[in-house]
N, C-alpha and C positions, 0 to 999 in steps of 0.2 A: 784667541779661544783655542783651549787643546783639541786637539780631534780624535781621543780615544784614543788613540796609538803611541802617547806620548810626546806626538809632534805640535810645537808654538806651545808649551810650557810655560807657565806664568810661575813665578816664586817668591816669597818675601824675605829680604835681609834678615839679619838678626836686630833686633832692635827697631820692629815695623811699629810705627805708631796703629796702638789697638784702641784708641780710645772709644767710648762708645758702643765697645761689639759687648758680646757676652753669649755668643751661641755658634759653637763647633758643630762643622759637619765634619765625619771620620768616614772613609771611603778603604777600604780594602784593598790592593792594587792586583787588579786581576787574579781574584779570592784562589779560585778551584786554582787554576793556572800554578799559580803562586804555592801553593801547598802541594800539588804534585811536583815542583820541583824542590822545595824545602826536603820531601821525604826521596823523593832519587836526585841527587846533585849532578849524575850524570843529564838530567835532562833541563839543567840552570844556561841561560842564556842561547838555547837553542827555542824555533817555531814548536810548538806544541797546541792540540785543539783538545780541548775535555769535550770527548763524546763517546757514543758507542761505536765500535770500530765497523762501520757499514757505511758505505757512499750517502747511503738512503735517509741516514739518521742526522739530526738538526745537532749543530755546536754549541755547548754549554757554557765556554768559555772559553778564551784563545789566550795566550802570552803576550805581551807587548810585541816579541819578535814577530810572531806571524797577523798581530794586527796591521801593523805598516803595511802588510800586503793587501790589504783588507777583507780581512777575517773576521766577522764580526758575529755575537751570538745570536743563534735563530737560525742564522744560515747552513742549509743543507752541506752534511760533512762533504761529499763529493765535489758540490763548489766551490767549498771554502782549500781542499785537496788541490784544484785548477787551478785557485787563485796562488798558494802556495806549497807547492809539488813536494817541498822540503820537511813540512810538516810534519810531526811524530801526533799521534793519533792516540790517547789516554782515555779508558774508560772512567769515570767518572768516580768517587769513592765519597759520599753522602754522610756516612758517619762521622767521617774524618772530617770534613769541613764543620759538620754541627759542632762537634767537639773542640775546632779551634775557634768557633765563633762562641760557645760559650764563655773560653777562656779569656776572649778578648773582650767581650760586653762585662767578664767582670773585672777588669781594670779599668774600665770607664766607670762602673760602678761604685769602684775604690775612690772615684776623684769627685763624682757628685752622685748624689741617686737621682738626680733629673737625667734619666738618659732615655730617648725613642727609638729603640730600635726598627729599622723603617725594609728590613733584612736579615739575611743571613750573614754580609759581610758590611753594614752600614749604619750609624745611629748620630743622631742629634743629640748632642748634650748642651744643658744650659748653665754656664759655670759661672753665674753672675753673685750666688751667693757664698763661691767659696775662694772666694779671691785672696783672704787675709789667710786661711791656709796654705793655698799654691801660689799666689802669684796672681799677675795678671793672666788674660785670655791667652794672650800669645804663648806668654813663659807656659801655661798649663799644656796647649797644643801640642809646643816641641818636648815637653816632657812625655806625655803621651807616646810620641814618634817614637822615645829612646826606649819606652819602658816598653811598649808594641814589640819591637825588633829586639830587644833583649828578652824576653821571656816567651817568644812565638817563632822566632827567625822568621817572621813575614814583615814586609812593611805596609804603610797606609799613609793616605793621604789626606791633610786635613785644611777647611776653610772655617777661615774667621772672622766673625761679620756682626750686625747689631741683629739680622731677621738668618730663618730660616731660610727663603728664597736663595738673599743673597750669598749664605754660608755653603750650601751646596754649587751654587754655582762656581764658588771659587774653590771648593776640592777638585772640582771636575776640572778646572783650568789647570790646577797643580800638578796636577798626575801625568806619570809615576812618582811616589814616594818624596811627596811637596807639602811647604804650607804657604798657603793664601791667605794673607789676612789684608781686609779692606777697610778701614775704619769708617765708622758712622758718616762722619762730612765727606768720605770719599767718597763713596753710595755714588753719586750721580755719577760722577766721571767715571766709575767700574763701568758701570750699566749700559750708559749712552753707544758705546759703538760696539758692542755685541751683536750679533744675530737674534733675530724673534726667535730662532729656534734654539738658541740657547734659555730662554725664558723656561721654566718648571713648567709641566704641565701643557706646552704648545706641540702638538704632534706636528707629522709631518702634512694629514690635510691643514690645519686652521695654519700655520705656516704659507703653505703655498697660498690660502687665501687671503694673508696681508702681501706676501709677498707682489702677486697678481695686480695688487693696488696700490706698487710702490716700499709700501711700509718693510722697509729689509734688517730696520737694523733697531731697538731698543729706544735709540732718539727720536728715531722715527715715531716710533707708536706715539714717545711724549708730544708731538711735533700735530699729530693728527686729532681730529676733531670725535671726541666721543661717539656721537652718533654713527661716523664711521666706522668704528669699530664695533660696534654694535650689527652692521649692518655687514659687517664680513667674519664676523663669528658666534652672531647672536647676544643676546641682552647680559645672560650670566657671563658666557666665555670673554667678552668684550668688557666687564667691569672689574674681572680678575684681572684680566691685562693690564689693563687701566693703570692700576694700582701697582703691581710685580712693578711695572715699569719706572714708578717711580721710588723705588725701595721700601714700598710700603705692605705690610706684610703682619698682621696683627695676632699667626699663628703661633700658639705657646707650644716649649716641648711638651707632649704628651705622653706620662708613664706608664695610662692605664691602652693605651692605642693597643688595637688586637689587625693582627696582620689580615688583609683583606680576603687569603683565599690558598686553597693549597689543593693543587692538581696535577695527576700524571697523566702522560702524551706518549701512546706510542706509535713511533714509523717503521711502517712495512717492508721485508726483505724486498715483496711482490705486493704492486698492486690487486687489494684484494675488491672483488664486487661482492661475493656471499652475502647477501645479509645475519645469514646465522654466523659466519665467521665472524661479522663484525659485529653483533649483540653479545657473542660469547668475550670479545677484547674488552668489551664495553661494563660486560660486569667482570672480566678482571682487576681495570683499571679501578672502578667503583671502588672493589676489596679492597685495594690498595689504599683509597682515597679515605676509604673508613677508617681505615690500620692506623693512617696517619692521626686523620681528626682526636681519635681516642687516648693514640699518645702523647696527645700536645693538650688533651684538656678539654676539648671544642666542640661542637655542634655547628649543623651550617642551618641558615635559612632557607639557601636559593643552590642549584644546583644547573651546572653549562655544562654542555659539551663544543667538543670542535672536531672540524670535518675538514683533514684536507682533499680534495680528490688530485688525477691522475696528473691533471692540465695547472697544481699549484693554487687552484682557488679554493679559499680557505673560507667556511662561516661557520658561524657560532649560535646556539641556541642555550636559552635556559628557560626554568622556571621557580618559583618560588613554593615552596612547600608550605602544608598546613602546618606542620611543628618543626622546628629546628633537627635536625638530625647527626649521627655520627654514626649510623646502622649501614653497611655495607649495602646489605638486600634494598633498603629504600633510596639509597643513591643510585643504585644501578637500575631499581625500574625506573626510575625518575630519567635516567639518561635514556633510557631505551626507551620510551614515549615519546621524549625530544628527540632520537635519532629516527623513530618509523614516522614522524613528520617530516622528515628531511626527503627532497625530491633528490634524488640520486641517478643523475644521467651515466655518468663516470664513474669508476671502479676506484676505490679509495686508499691512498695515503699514509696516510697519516690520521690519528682519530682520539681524543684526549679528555678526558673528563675532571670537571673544574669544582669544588664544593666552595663557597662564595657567603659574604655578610655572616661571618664567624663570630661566637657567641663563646662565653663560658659555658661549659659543661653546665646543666642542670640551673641556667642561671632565669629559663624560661618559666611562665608558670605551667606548673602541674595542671595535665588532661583530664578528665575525666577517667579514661582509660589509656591504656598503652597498648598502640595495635600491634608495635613492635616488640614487644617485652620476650617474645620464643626468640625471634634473631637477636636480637641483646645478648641475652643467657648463649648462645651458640657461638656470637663473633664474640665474646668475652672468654670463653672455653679455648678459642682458637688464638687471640692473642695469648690466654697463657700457655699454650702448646710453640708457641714462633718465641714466646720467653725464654722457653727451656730449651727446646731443639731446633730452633732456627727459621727462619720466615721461609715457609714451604713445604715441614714438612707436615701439615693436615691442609688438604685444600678442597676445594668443591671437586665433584667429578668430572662436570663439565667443563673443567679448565685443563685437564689435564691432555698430553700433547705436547707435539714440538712445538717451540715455539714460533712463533710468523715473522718476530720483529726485532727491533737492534735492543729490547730491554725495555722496558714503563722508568721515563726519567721525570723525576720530579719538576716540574713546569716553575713553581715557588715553592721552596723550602724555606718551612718556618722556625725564624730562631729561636734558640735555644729559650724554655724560660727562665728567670730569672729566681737564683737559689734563694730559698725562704729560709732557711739557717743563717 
């Protein structure tokens, strides 16, 4: 199994028997990473972290080089800084990556229009129907690879498999810049001596929870008796098991799929305790979160915040709205209700706001009335003001100020959509 860093690398010859697959997973090989060295070549084959240049602030993204040390994202730049001292520190550049993730979803696009984007730098394609144009699975994969790095100078990494389970697992084995192809009757013998925590979908608790019972490895789980697993992850998580375990997997690509949630997180220079300091961050981020919804299309349901405090402990609140929203103003009360529930011993972190259960635009039914219809008309005046003269310059007053923190970085950036011409 690879471990993110590139190391135990799995690969297929040329001429891997595909029979049976007919569904690529395409992986990005360290997306941000990767594109900030494509545009500075001074900084290709050195440790790099995509974040905001502050100890305080979480990493976005790290290079293969300074993975091996392990660098991994999430982790506070200042640790990931300890773990690897040699480090070059990149602030993060958002446009840029949307833009080459557009370019790259439309070359998948050119090859079938069954493609899922599950990312920014990631999609499922099902190329089962276009074989007598490309080739087989494999032939279309490595084509892919060549047309990827010839028209992007990025590379990606692809698995070739009969299920979506097993097609992602094997990008994730390939990487860096591999392909994986497993065929149909191989299924069992991929599977069997992996790690539970290589399985889709097994975090690191339900993990420790087979592990604690033995269950360490993929044969394992086949090996164990149902009701076992049911009883160390419950009735649902123990029948998906079940199943993943033995290549069985009955999800189709999905075109119409809308990405689950799009929220920005910001980390403090200083631990802040204020409460109004942290209600005022709380509808900046909100704005932000609106800005986004609007230009992607969207409306949310359900609306999270997150709270880290001083001591790293980290929780999450949300709630579900009466109507779908993409209104700045109703995001941020919505966060701010959720945060003056919050018992706050500790002086706080880190602090991020989530918009969740995404919807088409207008795709709900019509209210009665619209309580929102003044902020509409105003956060629509204001995107077209951040259209023409840049995002900032018309802002609430209350926001206005130095700022506290290393930047509002996107938590999920939602890809590009797809061009209707």
């Amino acid at each position: 199994m690879g471990r993110g860093d590139g190391t135990g690398r799995l690969v297929s010859p040329d001429g891997a028997d595909d029979s049976g697959t007919g569904i690529l997973h395409v992986d990005m090989d360290a997306f941000y990473a990767s594109v900030e060295q494509l545009d500075d070549p001074s900084l290709v084959g050195k440790p790099i972290i995509i974040g905001a240049p502050d100890s305080r602030s979480v990493v976005s993204s790290a290079s293969y080089e300074a993975r091996r040390f392990g660098v991994r994202s999430a982790m506070p730049v200042g640790q990931a800084l300890r773990l690897c001292p040699t480090a070059i520190v990149v602030p993060p550049h958002f446009d840029r990556y949307l833009a080459l993730s557009g370019q790259v979803m439309r070359i998948f696009r050119d090859v079938t229009p069954l493609v899922e984007p599950l990312s920014i730098d990631e999609a499922f394609l099902d190329v089962r129907g276009v074989r007598r144009l490309w080739g087989s699975p494999a032939m279309i994969a490595r084509e892919l690879r060549t047309r990827v790095r010839a028209e992007t100078g990025l590379t990606c990494s692809i698995g070739v498999a009969a299920t979506k389970h097993v097609a992602k697992m094997a990008s994730t084995i390939s990487k860096p810049d591999g392909l994986l192809v497993v065929a149909e009757a191989d299924t069992a013998a991929f599977l069997a001596p992996r790690s539970v925590r290589a399985l889709w979908g097994v975090g690191p608790k339900a993990a420790e929870a087979l592990e604690g019972r033995g269950i360490r490895t993929i044969g394992d789980i086949i090996d164990t008796p149902r009701d076992v697993l049911d009883r160390a992850l419950g009735p649902a998580m123990g029948e998906r098991v079940w199943y993943l375990a033995r290549g069985i997997d009955a999800r189709s690509v999905d075109t119409e799929r809308v990405e689950k949630s799009v929220g920005h997180e910001e980390t403090f220079h200083e631990d802040i305790a204020d409460p109004r300091i942290l209600r005022t961050e709380l509808r900046r981020l909100a704005d932000r979160v609106g800005a986004r919804l609007r230009s992607g299309g969207w409306e949310a349901s359900t609306i999270a915040i997150k709270v880290r405090f001083a001591d790293f402990t980290t929780i999450s609140r949300s709630q579900t709205l009466p109507e779908p929203t993409a209104v700045g103003q109703r995001i941020g009360d919505a966060a701010h209700e959720l945060f003056d529930a919050v018992e706050r011993h500790l002086p706080v972190r880190l602090i991020g706001v989530r918009a969740e259960k995404l919807r088409a635009a207008g795709s709900a039914p019509l209210a009665l009335w619209d309580d929102d219809a003044e902020w509409r008309r105003i956060e629509d005046a204001l995107d077209g003001a951040a259209a023409k003269f840049g995002r900032g310059a018309v802002t609430r007053g209350t926001l206005l100020g130095k700022a506290r923190g290393g930047g509002s970085l996107p938590s999920s950036p939602l890809p590009p959509k797809p061009d209707q011409g």
